[in-house]
Each structure stands twice: as C-alpha cells, then as structure tokens.
mmJSON file of the N, C-alpha and C atoms, coordinates in Angstrom:
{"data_MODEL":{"atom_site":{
"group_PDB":["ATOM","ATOM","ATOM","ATOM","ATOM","ATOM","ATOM","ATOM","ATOM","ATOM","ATOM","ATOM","ATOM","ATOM","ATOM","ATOM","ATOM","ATOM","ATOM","ATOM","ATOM","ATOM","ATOM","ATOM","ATOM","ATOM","ATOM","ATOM","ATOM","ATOM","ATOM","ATOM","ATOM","ATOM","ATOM","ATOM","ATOM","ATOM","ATOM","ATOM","ATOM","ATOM","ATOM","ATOM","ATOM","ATOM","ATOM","ATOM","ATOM","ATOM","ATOM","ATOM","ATOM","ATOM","ATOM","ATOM","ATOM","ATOM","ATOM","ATOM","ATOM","ATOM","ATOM","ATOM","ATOM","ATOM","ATOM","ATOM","ATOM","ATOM","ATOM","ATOM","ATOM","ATOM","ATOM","ATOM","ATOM","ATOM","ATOM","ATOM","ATOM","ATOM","ATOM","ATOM","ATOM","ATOM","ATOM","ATOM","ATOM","ATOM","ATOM","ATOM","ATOM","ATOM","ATOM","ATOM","ATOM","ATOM","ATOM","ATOM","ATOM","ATOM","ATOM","ATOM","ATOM","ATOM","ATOM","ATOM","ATOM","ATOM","ATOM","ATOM","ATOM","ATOM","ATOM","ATOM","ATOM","ATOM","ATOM","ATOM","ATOM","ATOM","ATOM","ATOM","ATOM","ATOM","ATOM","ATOM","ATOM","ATOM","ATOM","ATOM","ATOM","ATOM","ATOM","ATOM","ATOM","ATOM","ATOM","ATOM","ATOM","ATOM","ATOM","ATOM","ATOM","ATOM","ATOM","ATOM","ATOM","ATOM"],
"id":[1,2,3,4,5,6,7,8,9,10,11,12,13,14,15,16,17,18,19,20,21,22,23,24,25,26,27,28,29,30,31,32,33,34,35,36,37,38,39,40,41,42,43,44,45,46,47,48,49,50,51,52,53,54,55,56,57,58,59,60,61,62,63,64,65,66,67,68,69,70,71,72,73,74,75,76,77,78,79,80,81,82,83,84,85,86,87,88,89,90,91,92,93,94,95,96,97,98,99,100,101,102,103,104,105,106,107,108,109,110,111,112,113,114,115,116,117,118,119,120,121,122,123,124,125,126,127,128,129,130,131,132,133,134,135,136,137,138,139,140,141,142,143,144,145,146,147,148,149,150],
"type_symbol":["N","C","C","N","C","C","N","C","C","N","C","C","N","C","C","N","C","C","N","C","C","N","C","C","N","C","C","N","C","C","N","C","C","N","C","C","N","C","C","N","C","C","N","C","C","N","C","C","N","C","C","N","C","C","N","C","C","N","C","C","N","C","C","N","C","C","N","C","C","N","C","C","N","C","C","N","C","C","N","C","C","N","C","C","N","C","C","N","C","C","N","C","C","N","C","C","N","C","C","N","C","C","N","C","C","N","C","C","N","C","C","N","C","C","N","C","C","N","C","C","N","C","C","N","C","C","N","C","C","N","C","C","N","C","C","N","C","C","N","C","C","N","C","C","N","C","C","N","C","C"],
"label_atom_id":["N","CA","C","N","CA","C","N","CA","C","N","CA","C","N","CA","C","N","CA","C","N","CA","C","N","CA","C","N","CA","C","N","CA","C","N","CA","C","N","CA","C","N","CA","C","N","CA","C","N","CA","C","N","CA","C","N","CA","C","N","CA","C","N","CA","C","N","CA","C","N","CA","C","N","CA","C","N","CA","C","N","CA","C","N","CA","C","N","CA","C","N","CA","C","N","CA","C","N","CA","C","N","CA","C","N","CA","C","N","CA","C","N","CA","C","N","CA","C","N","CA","C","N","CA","C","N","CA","C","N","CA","C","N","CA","C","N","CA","C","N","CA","C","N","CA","C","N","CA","C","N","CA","C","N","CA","C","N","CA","C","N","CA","C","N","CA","C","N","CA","C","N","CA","C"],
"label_alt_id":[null,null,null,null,null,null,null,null,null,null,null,null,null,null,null,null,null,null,null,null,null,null,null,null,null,null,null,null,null,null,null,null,null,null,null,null,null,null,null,null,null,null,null,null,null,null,null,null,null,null,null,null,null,null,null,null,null,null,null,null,null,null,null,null,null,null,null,null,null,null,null,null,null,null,null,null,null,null,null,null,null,null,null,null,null,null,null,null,null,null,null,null,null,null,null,null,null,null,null,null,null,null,null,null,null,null,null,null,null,null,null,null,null,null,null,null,null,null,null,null,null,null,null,null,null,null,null,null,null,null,null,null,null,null,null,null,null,null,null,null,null,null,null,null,null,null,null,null,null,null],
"label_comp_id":["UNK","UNK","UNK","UNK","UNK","UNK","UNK","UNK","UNK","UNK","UNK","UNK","UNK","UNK","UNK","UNK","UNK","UNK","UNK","UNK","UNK","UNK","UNK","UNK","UNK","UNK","UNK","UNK","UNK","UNK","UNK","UNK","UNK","UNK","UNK","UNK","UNK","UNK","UNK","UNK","UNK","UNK","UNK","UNK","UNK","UNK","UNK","UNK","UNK","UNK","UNK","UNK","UNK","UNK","UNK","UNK","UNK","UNK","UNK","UNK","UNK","UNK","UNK","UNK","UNK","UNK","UNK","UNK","UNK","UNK","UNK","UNK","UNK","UNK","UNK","UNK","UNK","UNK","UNK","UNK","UNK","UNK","UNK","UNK","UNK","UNK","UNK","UNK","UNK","UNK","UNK","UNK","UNK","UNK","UNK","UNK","UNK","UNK","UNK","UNK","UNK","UNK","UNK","UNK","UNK","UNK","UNK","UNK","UNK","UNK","UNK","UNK","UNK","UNK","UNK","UNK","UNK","UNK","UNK","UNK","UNK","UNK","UNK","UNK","UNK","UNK","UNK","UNK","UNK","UNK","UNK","UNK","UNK","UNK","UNK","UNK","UNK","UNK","UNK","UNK","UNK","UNK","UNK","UNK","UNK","UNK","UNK","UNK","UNK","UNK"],
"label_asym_id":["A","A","A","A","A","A","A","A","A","A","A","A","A","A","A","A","A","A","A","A","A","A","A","A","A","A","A","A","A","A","A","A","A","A","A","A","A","A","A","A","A","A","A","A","A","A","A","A","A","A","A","A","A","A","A","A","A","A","A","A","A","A","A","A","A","A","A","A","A","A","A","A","A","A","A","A","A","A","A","A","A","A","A","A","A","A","A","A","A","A","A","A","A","A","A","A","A","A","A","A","A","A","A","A","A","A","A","A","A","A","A","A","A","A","A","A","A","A","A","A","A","A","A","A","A","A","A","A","A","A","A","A","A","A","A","A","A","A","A","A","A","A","A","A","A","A","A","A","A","A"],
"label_entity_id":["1","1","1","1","1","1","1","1","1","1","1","1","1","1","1","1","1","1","1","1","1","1","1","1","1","1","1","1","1","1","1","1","1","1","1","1","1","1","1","1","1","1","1","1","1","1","1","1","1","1","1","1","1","1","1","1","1","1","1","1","1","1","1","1","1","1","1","1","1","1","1","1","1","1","1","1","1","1","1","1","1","1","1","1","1","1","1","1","1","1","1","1","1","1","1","1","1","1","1","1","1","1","1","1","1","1","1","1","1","1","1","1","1","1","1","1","1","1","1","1","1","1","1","1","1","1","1","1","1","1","1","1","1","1","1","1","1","1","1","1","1","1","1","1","1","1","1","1","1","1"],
"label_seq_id":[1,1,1,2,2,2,3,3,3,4,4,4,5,5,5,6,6,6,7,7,7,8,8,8,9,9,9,10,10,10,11,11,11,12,12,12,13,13,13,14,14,14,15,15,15,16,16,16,17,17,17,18,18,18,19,19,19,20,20,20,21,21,21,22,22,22,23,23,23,24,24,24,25,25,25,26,26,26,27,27,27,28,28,28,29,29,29,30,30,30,31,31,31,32,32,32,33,33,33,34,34,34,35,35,35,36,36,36,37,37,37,38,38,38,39,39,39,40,40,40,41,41,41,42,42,42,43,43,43,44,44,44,45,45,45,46,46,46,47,47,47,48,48,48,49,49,49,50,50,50],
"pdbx_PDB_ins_code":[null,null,null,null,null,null,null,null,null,null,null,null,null,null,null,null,null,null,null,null,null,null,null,null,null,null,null,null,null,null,null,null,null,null,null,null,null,null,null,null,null,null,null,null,null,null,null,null,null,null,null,null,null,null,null,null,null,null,null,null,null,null,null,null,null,null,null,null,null,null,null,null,null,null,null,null,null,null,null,null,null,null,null,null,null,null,null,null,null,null,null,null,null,null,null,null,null,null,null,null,null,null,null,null,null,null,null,null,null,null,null,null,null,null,null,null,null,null,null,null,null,null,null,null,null,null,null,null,null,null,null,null,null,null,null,null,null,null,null,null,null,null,null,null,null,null,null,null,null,null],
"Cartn_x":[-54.584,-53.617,-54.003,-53.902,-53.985,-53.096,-53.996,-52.985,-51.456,-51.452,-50.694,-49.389,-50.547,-49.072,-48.718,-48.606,-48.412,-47.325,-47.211,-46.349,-45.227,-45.95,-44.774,-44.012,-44.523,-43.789,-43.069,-43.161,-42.398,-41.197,-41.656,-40.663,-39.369,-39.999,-39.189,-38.395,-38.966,-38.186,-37.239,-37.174,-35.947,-35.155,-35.656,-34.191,-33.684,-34.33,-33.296,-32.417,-32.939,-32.251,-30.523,-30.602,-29.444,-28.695,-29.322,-28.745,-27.726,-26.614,-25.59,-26.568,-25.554,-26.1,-26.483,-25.771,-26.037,-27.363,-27.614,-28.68,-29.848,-30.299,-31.247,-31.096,-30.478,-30.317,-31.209,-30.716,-31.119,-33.117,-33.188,-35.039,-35.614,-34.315,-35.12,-35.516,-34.573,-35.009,-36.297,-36.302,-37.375,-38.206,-38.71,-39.721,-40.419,-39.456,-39.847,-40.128,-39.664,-39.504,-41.285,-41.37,-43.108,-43.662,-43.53,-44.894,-44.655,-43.43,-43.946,-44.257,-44.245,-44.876,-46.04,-46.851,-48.371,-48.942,-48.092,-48.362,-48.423,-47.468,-47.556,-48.614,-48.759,-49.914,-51.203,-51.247,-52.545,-52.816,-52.244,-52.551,-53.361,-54.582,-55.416,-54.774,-54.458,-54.131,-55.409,-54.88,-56.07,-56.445,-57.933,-58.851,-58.692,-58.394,-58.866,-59.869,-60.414,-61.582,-61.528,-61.48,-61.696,-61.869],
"Cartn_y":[42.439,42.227,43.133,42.623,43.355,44.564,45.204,46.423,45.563,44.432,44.039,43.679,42.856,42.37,43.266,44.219,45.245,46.285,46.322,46.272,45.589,44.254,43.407,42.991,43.139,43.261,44.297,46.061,46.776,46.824,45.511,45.739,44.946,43.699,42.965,43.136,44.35,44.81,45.94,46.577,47.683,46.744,45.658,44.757,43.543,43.252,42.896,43.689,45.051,45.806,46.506,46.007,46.352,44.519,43.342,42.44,42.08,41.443,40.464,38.884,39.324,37.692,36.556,36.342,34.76,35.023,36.253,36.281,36.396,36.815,37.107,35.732,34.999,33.705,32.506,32.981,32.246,32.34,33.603,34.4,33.826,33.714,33.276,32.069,31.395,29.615,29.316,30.224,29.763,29.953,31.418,31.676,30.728,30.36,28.876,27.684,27.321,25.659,25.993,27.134,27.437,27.262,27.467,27.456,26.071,25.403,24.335,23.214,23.832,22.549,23.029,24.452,24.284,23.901,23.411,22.822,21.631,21.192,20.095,19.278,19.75,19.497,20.155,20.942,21.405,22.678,23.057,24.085,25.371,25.33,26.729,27.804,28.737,30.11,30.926,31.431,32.585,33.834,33.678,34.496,36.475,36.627,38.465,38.905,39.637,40.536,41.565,41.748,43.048,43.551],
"Cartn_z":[-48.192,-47.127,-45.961,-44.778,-43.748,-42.737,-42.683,-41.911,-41.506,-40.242,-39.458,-40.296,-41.824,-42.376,-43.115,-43.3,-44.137,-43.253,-41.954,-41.297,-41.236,-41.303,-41.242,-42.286,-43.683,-44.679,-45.131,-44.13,-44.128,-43.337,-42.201,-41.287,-41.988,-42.767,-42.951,-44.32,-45.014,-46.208,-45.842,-44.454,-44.28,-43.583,-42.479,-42.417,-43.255,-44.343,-45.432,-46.001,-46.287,-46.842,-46.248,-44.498,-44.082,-43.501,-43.634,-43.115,-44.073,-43.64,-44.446,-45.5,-46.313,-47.429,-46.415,-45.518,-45.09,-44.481,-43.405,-42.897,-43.598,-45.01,-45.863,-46.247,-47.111,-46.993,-45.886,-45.0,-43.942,-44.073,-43.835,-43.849,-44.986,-46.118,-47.367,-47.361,-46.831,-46.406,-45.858,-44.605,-43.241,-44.123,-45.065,-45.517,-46.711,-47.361,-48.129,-47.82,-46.621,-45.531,-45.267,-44.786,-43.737,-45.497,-46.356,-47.636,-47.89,-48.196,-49.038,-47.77,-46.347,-45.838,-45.418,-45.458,-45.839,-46.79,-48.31,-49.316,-49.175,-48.874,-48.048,-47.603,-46.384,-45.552,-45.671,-46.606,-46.909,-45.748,-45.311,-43.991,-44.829,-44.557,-44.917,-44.601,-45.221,-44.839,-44.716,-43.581,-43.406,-44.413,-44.289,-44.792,-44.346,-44.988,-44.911,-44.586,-43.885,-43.762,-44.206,-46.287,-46.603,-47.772],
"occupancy":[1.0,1.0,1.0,1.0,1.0,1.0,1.0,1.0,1.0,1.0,1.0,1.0,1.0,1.0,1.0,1.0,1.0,1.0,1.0,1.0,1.0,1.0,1.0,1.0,1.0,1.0,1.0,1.0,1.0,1.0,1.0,1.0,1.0,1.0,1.0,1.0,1.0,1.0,1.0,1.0,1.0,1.0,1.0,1.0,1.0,1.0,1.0,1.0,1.0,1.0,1.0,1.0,1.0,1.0,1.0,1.0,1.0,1.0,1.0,1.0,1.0,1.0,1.0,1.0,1.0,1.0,1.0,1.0,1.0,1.0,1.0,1.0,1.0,1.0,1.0,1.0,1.0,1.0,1.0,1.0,1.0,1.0,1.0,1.0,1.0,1.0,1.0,1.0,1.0,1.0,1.0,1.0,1.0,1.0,1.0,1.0,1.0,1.0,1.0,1.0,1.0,1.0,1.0,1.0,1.0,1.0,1.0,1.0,1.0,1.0,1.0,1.0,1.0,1.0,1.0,1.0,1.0,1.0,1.0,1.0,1.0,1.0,1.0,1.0,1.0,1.0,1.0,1.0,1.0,1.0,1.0,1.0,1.0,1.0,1.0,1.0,1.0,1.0,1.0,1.0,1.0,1.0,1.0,1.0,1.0,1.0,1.0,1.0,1.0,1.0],
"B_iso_or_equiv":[0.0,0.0,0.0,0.0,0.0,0.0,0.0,0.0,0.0,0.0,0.0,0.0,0.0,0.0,0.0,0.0,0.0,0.0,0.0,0.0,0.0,0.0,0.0,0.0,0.0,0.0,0.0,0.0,0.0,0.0,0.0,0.0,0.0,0.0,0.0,0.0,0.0,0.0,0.0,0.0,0.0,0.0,0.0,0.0,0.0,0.0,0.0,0.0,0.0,0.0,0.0,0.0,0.0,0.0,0.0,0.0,0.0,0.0,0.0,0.0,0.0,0.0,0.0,0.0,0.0,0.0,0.0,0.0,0.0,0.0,0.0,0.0,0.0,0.0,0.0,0.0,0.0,0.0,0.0,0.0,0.0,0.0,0.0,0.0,0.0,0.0,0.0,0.0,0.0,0.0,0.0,0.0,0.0,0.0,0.0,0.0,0.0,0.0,0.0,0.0,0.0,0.0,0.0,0.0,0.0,0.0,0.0,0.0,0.0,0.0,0.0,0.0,0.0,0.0,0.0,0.0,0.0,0.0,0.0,0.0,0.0,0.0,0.0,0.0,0.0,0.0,0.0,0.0,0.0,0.0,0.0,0.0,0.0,0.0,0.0,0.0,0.0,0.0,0.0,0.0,0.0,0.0,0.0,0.0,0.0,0.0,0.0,0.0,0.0,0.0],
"pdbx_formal_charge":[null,null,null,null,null,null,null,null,null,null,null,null,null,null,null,null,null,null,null,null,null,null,null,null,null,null,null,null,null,null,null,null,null,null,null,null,null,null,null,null,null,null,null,null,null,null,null,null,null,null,null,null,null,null,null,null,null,null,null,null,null,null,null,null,null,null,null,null,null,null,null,null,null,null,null,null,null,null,null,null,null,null,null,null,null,null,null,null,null,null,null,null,null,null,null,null,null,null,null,null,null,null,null,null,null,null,null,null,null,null,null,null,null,null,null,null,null,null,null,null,null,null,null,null,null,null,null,null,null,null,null,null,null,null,null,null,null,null,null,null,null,null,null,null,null,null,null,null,null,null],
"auth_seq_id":[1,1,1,2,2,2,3,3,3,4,4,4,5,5,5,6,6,6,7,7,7,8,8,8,9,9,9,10,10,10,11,11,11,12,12,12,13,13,13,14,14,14,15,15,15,16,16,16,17,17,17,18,18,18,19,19,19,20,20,20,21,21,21,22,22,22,23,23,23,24,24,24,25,25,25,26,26,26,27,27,27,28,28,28,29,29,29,30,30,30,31,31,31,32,32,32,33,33,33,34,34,34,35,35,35,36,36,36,37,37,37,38,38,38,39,39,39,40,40,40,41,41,41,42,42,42,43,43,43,44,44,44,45,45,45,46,46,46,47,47,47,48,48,48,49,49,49,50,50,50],
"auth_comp_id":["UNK","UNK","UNK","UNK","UNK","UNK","UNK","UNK","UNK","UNK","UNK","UNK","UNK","UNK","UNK","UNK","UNK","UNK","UNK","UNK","UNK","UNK","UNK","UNK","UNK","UNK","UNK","UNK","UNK","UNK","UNK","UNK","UNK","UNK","UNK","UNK","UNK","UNK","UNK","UNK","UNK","UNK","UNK","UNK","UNK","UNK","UNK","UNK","UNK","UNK","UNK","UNK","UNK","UNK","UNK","UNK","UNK","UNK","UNK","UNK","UNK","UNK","UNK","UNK","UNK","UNK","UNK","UNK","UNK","UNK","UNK","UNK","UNK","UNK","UNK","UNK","UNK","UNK","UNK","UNK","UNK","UNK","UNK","UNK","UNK","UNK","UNK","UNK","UNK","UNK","UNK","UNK","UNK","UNK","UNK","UNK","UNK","UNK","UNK","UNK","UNK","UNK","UNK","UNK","UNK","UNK","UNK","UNK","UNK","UNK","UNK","UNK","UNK","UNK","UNK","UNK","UNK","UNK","UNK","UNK","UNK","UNK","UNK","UNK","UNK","UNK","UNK","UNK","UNK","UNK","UNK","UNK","UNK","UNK","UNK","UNK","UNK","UNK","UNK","UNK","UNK","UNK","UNK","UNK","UNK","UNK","UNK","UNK","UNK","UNK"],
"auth_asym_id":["A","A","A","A","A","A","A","A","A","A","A","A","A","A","A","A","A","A","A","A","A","A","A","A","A","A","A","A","A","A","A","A","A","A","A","A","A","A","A","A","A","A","A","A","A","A","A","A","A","A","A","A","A","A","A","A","A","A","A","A","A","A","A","A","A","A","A","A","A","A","A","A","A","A","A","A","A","A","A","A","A","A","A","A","A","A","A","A","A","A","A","A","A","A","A","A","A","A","A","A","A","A","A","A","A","A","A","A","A","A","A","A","A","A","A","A","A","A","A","A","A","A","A","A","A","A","A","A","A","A","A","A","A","A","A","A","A","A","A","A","A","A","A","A","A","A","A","A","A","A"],
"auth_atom_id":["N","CA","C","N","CA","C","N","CA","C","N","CA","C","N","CA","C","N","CA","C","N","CA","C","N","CA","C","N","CA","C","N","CA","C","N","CA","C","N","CA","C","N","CA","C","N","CA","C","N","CA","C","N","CA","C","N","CA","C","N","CA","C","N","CA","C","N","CA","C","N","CA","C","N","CA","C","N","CA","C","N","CA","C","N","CA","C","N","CA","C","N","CA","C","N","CA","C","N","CA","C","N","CA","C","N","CA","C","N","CA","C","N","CA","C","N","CA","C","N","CA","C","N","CA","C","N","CA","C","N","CA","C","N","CA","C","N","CA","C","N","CA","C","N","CA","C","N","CA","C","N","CA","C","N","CA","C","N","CA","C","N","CA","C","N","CA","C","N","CA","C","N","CA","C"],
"pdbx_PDB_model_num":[1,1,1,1,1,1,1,1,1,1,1,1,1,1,1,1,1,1,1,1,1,1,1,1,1,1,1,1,1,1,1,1,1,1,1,1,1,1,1,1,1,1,1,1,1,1,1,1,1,1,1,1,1,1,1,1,1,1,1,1,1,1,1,1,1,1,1,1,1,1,1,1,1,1,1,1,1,1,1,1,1,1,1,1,1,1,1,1,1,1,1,1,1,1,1,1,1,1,1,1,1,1,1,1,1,1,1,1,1,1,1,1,1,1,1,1,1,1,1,1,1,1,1,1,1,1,1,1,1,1,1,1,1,1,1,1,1,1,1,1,1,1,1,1,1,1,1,1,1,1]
}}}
C-alpha cells in the first residue's frame, strides 16, 4: 500500500471513529457500490510501485 493511501486510510479511520451510525453507514455503502461495480465492469485497480 502506498504512502498516500495509508494516509488516507488513517484519515478515514479517526473520522469513522467520531461520525454518527447513519453517516458510517452511508461511507459504508459508497465504499461497497465503487467495488462491486469495478467487479462489475472489470475496472483494473491500480498497480503499486513497491
């Protein structure tokens, strides 16, 4: 994993940790809707350099 997302999976684990149910809810959705329609559609995820 890369520096950037590694940020961004810190960023996004201290504001779950203070949002309300519906809003984690909500993040939890988007974040599932974006995978199963690169499954979907086959969308390559990017490659690492490391």
């Amino acid at each position: 994993m890369s520096e950037e997302n590694k940020k961004i999976m810190e960023s996004l684990k201290n504001a779950v940790d203070v949002m309300p149910e519906g809003k984690r809810e909500f993040l939890r959705g988007y974040a599932e809707a974006v995978n199963t329609m690169a499954q979907i559609y086959g969308i390559p995820r990017p490659q690492e350099n490391g």
